[in-house]
N, C-alpha and C positions, 0 to 999 in steps of 0.2 A: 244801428245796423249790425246785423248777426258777424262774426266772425268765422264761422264752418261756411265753407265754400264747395261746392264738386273743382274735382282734379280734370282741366285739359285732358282730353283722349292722350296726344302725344306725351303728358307726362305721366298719366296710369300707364299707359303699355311701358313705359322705360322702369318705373316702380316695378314693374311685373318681369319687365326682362333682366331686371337686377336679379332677380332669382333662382331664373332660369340660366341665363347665361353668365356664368362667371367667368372662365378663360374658352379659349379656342376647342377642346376637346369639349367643353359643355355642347358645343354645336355639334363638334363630330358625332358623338355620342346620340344625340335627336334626329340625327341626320341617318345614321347607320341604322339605328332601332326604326325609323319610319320607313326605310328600304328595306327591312326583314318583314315588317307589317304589311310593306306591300308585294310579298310572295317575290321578291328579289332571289335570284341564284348567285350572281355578282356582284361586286362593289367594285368602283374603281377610285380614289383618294388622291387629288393633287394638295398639297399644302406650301403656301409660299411665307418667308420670314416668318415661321414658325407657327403658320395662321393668321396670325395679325392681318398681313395683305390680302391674304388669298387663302381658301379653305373652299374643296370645292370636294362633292360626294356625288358619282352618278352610277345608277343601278340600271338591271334593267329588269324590274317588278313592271305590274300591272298599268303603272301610270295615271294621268288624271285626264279628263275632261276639260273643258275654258271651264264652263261655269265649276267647277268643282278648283278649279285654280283660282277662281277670284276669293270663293271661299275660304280659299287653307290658307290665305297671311290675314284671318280673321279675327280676333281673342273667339276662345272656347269653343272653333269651329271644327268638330271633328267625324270621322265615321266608323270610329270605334264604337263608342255607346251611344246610349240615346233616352235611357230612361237612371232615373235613382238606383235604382236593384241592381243594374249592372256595373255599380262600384264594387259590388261584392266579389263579383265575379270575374274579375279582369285577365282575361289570358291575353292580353296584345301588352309591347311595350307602351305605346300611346295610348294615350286617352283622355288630357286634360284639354286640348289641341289652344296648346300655349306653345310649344318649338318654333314655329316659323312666325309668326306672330313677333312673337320675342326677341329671336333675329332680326329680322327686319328692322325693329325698333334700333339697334343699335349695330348696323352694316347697312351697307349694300347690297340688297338682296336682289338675285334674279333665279327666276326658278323657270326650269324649260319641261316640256312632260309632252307624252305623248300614249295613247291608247294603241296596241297594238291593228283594232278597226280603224282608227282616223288617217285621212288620207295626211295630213301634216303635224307638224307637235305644235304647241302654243307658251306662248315665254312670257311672262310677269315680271318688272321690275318695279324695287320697293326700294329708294334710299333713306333711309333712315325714317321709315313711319310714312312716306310719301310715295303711295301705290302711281305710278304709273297706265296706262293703259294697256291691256293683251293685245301680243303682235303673233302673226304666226313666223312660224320658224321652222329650221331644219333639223331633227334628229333622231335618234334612234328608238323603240320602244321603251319606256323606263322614264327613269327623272334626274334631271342634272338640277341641283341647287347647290349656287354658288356665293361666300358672304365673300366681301371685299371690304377692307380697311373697317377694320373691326375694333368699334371704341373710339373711332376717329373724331368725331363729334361730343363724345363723352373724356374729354383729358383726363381731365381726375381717374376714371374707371382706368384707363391707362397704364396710369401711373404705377397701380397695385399688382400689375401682371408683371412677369418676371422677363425672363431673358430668352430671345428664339429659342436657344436651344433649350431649354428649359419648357417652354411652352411646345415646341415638338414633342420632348419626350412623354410629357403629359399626354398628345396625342396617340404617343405609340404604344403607349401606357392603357389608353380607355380600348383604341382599337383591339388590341391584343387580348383582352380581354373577353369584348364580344364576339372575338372570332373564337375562342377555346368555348364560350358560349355554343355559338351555333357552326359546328363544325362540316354544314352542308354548305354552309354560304364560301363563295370565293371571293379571295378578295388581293389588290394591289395599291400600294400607296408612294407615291412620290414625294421627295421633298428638294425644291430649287430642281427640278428636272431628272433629280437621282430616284433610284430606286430604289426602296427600302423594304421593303416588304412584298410577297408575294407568294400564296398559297391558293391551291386547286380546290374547288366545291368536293361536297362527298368524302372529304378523307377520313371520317370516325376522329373520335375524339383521344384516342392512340396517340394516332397517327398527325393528327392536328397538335397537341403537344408536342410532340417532337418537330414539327415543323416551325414553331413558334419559341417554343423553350429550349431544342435545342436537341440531338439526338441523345447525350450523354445523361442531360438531367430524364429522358421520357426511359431510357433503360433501367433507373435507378430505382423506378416509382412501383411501390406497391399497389397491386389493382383490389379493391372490393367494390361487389353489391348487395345492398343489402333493403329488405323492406320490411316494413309493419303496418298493415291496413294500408291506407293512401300514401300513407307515408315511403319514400324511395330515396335511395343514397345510393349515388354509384362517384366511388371516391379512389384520385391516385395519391397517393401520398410516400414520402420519402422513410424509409429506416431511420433509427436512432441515430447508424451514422453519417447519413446522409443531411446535414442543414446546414443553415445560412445565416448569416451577421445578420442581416434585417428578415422582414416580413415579407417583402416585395412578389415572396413566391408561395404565398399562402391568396386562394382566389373561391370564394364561395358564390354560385349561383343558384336561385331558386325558380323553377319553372323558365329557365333559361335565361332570366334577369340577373343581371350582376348585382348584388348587395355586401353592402357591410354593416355585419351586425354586431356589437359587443360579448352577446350572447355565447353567438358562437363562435368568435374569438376565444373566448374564455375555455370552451369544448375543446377546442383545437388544441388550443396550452396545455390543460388538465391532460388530455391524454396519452401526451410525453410526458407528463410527470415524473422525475426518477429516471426516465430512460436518456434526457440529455441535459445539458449545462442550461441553469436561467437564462444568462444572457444567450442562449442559443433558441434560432426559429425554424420550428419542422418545414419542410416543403409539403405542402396539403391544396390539392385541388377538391373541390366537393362541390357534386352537383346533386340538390336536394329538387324531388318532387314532389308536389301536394296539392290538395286540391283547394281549387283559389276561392272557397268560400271557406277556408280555413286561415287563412290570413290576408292581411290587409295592407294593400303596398298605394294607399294614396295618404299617404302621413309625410312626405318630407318634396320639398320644390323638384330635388334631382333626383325623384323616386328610387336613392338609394339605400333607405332603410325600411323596414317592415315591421310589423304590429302580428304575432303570431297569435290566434285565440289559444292555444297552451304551448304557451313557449318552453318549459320545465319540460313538458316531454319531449318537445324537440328537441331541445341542449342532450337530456338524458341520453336518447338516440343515436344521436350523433356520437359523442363522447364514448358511450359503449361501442359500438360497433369500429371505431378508430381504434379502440386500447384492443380491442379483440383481435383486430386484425395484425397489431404492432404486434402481441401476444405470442399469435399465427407463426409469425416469422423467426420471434425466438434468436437469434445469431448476436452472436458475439459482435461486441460492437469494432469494427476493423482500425487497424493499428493503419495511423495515416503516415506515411514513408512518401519521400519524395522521388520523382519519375525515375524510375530505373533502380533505385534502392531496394535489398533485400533486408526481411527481420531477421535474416540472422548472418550473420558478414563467416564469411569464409575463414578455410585456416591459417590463410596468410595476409589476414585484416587486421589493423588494429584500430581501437577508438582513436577518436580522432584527438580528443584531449590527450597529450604525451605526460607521461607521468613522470617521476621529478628526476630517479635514474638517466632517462632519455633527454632532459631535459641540460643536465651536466652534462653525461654525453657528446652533446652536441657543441658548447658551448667551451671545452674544455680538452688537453689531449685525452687520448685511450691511451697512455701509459700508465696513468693512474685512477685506478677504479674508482667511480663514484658511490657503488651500494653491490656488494654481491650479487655476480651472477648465478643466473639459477637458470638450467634450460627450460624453455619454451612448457615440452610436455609434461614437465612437473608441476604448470602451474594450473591451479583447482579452483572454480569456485568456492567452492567449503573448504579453502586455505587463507581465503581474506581474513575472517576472524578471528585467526590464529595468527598469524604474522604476516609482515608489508608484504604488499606486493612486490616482488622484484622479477627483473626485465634485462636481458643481457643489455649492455651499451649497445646504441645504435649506429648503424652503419654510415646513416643521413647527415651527411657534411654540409655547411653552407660554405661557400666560396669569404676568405675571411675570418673565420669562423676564428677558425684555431692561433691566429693574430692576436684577436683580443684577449682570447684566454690566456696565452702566453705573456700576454705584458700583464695583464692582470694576476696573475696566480701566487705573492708570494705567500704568504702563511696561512692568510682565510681564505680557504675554499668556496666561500659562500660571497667573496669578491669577486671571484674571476667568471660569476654570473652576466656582471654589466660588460654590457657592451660602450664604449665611448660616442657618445653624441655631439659632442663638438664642445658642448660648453654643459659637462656635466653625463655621468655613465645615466645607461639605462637597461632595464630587465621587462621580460615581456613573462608575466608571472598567471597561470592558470588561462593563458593562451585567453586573456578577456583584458586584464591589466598592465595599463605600462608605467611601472615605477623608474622614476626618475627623479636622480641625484642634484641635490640644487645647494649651495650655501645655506638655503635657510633651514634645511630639512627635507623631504620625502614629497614628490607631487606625487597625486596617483591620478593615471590619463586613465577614462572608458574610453578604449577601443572605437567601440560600436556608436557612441555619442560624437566623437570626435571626428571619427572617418564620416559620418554623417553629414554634420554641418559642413563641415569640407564639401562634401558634392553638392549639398543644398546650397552652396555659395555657388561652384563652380557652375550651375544649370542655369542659374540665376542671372548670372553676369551672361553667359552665352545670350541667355535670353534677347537682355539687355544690349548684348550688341548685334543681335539679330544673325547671328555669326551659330547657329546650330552644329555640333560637330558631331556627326553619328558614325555609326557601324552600318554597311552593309550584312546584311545577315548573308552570308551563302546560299543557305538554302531559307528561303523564308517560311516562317515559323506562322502556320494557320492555328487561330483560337474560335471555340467555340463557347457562342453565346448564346442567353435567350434574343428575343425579335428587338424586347426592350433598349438591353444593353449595347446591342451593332447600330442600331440608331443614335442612341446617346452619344457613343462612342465615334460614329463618323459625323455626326453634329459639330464636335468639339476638333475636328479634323485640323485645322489651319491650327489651333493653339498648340497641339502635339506636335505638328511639322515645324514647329520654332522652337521644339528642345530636341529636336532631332529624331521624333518618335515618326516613323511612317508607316500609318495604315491605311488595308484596301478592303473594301468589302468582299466576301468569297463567299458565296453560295448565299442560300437563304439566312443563316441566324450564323455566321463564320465572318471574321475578318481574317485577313492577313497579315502580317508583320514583318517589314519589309528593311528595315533602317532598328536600331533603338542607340541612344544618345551612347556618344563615346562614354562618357561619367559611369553609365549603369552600366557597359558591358558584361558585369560578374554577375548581375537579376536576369533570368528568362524572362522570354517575350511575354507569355503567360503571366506572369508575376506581374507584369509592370501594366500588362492588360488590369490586372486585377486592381490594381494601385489605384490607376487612372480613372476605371468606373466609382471607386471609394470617393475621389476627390472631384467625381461629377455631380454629388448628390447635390441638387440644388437648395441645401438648410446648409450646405456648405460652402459655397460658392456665392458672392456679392459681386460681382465682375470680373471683367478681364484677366485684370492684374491677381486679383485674389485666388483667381482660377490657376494661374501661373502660379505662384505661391505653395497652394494647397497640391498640385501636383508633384513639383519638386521636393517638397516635405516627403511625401508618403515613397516617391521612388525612390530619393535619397537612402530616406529607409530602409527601403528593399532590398538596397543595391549594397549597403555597407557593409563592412567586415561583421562577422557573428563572434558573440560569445564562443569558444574553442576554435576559433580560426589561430593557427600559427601562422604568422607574420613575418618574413626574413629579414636582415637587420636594414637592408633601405628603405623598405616600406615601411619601418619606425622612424625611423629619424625622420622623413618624407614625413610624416605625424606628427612629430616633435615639431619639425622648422614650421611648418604650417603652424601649430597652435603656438609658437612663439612669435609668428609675424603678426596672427589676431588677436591680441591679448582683450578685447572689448569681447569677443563672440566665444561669450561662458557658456553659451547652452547650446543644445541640437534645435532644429530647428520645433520639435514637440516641447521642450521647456526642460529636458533631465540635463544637470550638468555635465560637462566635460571633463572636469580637474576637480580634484581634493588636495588638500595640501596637507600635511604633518609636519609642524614646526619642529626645529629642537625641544621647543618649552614645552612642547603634547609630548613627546618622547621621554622626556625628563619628568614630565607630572606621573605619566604611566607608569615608568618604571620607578618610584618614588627615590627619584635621584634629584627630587627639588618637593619644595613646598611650598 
């Protein structure tokens, strides 16, 4: 007896829907593209637990017919093409008529449709490969197709999918993309009854940017068009100094198909060559057009890659007219200063690092000069390389202050720097270091590591006791995002509200910021926004707990004393007593240490006062 067998119908279509349908947005994506095919003006998108439950797309395009609906949960039943030749050809998104098919195999499908002529719509349900019989029904011109409990039959397939929010963002992710695609279509999407998205048909592909990405990034972007023969580029793309830590904002479509191609990845790179840092990613939108018997987009399951017959000229193409237009622009690339900062600080600024005159000063009486004064307008930049800097003593007392220097002061001057910590002096040296006096020799505390761990502990334990203790902000502080990010962002909404972070949605790609943790009070809402999306990436994030973790790390961060932050002497010792209660928690919570230590026997090796 032979061994090769034919495969059951029901387990070819699930082999086939393994291809097609990977997570939740694989469907939105065939769902969305077969409501553009079918002369759709709107889209409207409910999505429940992430998709998983519920993923539901209704348009209101041309519609079907009964017998044209028994057809479409068919394998290879479509009305795209109909002979070999028009593979070549393909200007529809569809064409394999594997989407609903597919589905079906692996949900609960019900599809309802209706012709604008029939007197009622007609509704098909498919659980899991098991068509049902058509009933008529109630709705509107257009087609609602809805999957339900998606993989539920399939564990394993399950298994490999990620987390709602995660798999939301995925969806806001494909959405967002076919909407800067086809910027006539309108479209709305919900997630758990919220709304998350929402833009008007007709807006130009401007204007659609800015509705999606965000009004700040679509002000930023440089417009070109450009053509050769069939060939068309009509590209926005960001200045040198305008980019981003990842890729996330680089989107290339061809004849209004979303693609990714290595190619022209490559093009995109090359053409900041020189103009910005490796690890840094241009913002570049590019919408290429051509004619579709010049290339080939049936080569991959998610018809996301293409097969170009001279690909080398298209890189070429592309590549040039990008570096031409960066060229165009020409500008200096802007010196990034924080809100409200000027480049050049007034005549009554000074750096913020205090230089070492100011530094005795402070710490010591004014009866005895620390360094020659020299007034103010004698001092020159083209006087540094000639002799120190010098800076009258400064006026700025700390409360205390002049205590310590005075029991410290008798013969070295270079003692009556420390200040007394309880069990051991200490200097807060280059406004980054805190050197402190111990029996055995010299610790040196990072500042910025130390004060770290410290609120990475303090957010931590609130966490833990569920006990959030935040800031009312007075006036709440609105951030603007892309479509992506405000989703993601209110996804992870309950995990923020247990470290005290509260946001609202505001306008189309805006949140609000309403609360942020007592710990961070010194980080802008902004910043901690920015933090938060960092530590949303899902290659970063394994659960719950890990998600908590990874946020308190990066805000901790945020929120810490800086390198030239001056410190006044309770907030050292608050420093001190804290890393003397945790003697196990050596590191920040990224892994750089906290402490160094210099024994007497390093000092004595150094100075060859031992062997």
């Amino acid at each position: 007896m032979g061994v090769i067998r034919r495969l059951s119908e029901a387990v070819a279509n699930r082999i086939a829907a393994g291809e097609v349908v990977e997570r939740p947005a694989s469907i939105l994506k065939d769902l969305v593209e077969n409501a553009i095919d079918a002369s759709a003006t709107h889209i409207e998108v409910h999505i429940e637990g992430g998709g998983l439950r519920l993923l539901s797309v209704s348009d209101d395009g041309t519609g079907m017919e009964a017998s044209d609906l028994a057809l479409s949960v068919q394998p290879h039943a479509t009305s795209k093409i109909s002979a070999v030749e028009d593979l070549f050809r393909i200007a529809s998104y569809g064409f394999r008529g594997e989407a609903l098919p597919s589905i079906a195999a692996v949900a609960d499908l019900t599809v309802t449709t209706r012709r604008k002529s029939d007197a009622h719509a007609s509704e098909l349900r498919v659980r899991y490969g098991r068509a049902e019989a058509i009933a008529p029904a109630g709705a509107a011109t257009g087609t609602t197709v809805t999957a339900r409990g998606l993989f539920a039959e399939l564990p394993a397939r399950l298994k490999f999918l990620r987390q709602e929010r995660t798999e939301l963002a995925h969806c806001v992710d494909t959405l967002t993309e076919l909407l800067l695609a086809e910027a006539d279509l309108g479209a709305r999407l919900f997630h758990e009854e919220r709304l998350l998205l929402d833009v008007p048909a007709g807006e130009g592909r401007a204007q659609r940017i800015a509705s999606l990405l965000g009004e700040k990034v679509a002000a930023r972007l440089l417009h070109c068009r450009r053509e050769q023969g069939s060939l068309t580029l009509e590209a926005f793309i960001g200045a040198p100094d305008f980019v981003k830590h990842n890729a996330e904002h680089q989107h290339v479509f061809l004849n209004g198909r979303v693609i990714r191609d290595r190619s022209l990845a490559f093009a995109i790179k090359d053409a900041w060559r020189g103009l910005i840092m490796p690890k840094e990613h241009p913002v570049a939108l590019l919408f290429l057009g051509m004619d579709p018997a010049t290339v080939d987009v049936n080569v991959h399951p998610r018809k996301l890659e293409v097969r170009f017959r001279d690909r080398d000229a298209v890189v070429g193409f592309v590549r040039s007219r990008l570096r031409a237009r960066l060229d165009e622009h020409a500008a200096p690339r802007a010196l990034r200063l924080p809100e409200g900062a000027t480049a050049i600080p007034s005549a009554g600024q000074r750096h913020q690092e205090p230089r070492f005159s100011e530094l005795v000063a402070e710490r010591c009486d004014d009866s005895v000069p620390a360094w020659p004064s020299v007034p103010a307008s004698t001092s020159r930049p083209d006087a540094l390389s000639a002799a120190p800097r010098a800076a009258a003593p400064s006026t700025r007392r700390r409360e205390g202050a002049g205590q310590h220097c005075g029991a410290l002061r008798p013969a070295a001057r270079g003692a009556a720097l420390f200040a007394d910590a309880g069990s051991g002096r200490f200097l807060q040296a280059h406004a980054a270091w805190i050197l402190l006096e111990s029996e055995d020799g010299i610790t040196i505390l990072d500042q910025h590591a130390l004060h770290e761990r410290r609120l990475y502990e303090e957010i931590l334990e609130r966490f833990r006791r569920a006990e959030p203790e935040s800031q009312t902000l007075l006036i709440p502080e609105s951030v603007e995002l892309s479509a992506t990010e405000a989703a993601r962002l209110l996804a992870a909404e309950q995990e923020l509200a247990g470290l005290g972070l509260l946001v609202e949605a505001f306008g189309r790609t805006s949140v609000v910021v309403r609360s942020v943790p007592l710990a961070l009070a010194r980080a802008s809402a902004a910043d901690l926004v920015e933090e938060v999306l960092v530590s949303l990436d899902e290659d970063r994030c394994d659960g719950p707990l890990r998600l908590v973790e990874k946020l308190a790390a990066n805000l901790a961060c945020r929120a810490a004393v800086r390198f030239g932050d001056r410190l006044p002497d309770e907030e050292l010792r608050a420093l001190i007593s804290w890393w003397r209660a945790h003697p196990l928690l050596r590191n920040c919570p990224h892994g750089r240490p906290v402490a160094a230590v210099l024994t007497h026997a390093d000092l004595e090796l150094q100075f060859l006062r031992k062997k």
